[in-house]
SEKETOR-859033 format. One record per residue (C-alpha): y, z, x; residue number from 1; residue in three letters. Coordinates in steps of 0.1 Angstrom, whole numbers, plus 2048, in hexadecimal, padded with zeros to 3 digits. Last residue first. Example, Ala and Ser with C-alpha at 12.3 -4.5 7.8 and 13.67 -1.06 7.14 Angstrom:
2
     y     z     x   num   residu
   7F5   847   889     2      SER
   7D3   84E   87B     1      ALA
% end
This chain:
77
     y     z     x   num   residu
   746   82D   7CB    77      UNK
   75D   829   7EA    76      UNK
   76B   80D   7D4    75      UNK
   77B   81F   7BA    74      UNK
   78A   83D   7CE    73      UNK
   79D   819   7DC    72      UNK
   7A3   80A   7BE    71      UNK
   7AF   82E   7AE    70      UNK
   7C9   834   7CD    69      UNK
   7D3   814   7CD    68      UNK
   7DB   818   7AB    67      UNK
   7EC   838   7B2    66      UNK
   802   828   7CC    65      UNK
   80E   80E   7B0    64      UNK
   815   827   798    63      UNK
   831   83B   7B0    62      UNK
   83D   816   7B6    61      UNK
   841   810   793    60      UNK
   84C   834   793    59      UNK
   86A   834   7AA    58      UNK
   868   835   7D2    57      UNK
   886   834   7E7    56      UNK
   88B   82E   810    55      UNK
   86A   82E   81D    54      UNK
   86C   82C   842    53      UNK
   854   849   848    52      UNK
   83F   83E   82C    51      UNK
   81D   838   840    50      UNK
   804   82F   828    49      UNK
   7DE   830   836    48      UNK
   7C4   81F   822    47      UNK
   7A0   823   824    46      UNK
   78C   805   82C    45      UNK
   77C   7E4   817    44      UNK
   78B   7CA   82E    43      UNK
   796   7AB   821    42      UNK
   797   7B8   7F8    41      UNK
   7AE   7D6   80D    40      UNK
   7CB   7BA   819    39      UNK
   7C9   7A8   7FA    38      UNK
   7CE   7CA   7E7    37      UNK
   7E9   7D7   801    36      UNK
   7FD   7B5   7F8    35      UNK
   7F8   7B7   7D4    34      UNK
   806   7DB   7D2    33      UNK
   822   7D8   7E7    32      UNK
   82E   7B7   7D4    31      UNK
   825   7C6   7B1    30      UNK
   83F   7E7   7C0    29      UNK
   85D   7CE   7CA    28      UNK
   871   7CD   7AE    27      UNK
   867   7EE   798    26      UNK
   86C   7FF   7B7    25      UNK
   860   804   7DB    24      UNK
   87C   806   7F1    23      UNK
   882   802   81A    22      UNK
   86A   800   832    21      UNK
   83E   7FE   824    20      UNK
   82C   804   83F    19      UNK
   807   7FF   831    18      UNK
   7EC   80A   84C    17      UNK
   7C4   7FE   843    16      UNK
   7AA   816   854    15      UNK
   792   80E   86F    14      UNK
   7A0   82A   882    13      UNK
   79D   812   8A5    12      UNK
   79F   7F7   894    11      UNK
   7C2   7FA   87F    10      UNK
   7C4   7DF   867     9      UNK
   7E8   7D4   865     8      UNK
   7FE   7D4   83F     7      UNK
   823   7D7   84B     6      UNK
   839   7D4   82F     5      UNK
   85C   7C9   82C     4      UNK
   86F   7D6   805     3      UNK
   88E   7CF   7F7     2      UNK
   8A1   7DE   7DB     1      UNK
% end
């Protein structure tokens, strides 16, 4: 039940990357999702989400990746 994220702006790609290590659940899923909106309001790119070190995902978490998904599809509009 705990969660670091990485949230860097990468310049050369110009694209937002999210490392997200360990589980995003019903605990920690409003923390990822608030975090990666502050971080996109900053800089209004596409977002890259590297889960390699994801450890367990359930459907709060699972919902908050589609609402990222929507603010970002969204925005490009």
């Amino acid at each position: 039940m705990s969660l670091n994220l990485e949230v860097k702006f990468d310049q050369d790609k110009e694209v937002l990357v999210v490392k997200p290590e360990g589980d995003v659940d019903i605990y920690t899923s409003i923390k990822f999702k608030n975090e990666v909106v502050s971080s996109f309001e900053e800089r209004n790119v596409d977002i890259l989400i590297d889960g390699s070190k994801l450890e367990y995902l359930d459907s709060t978490g699972l919902g908050a990746l589609i609402s990222l998904l929507k603010m970002v599809r969204e925005t490009d509009n």
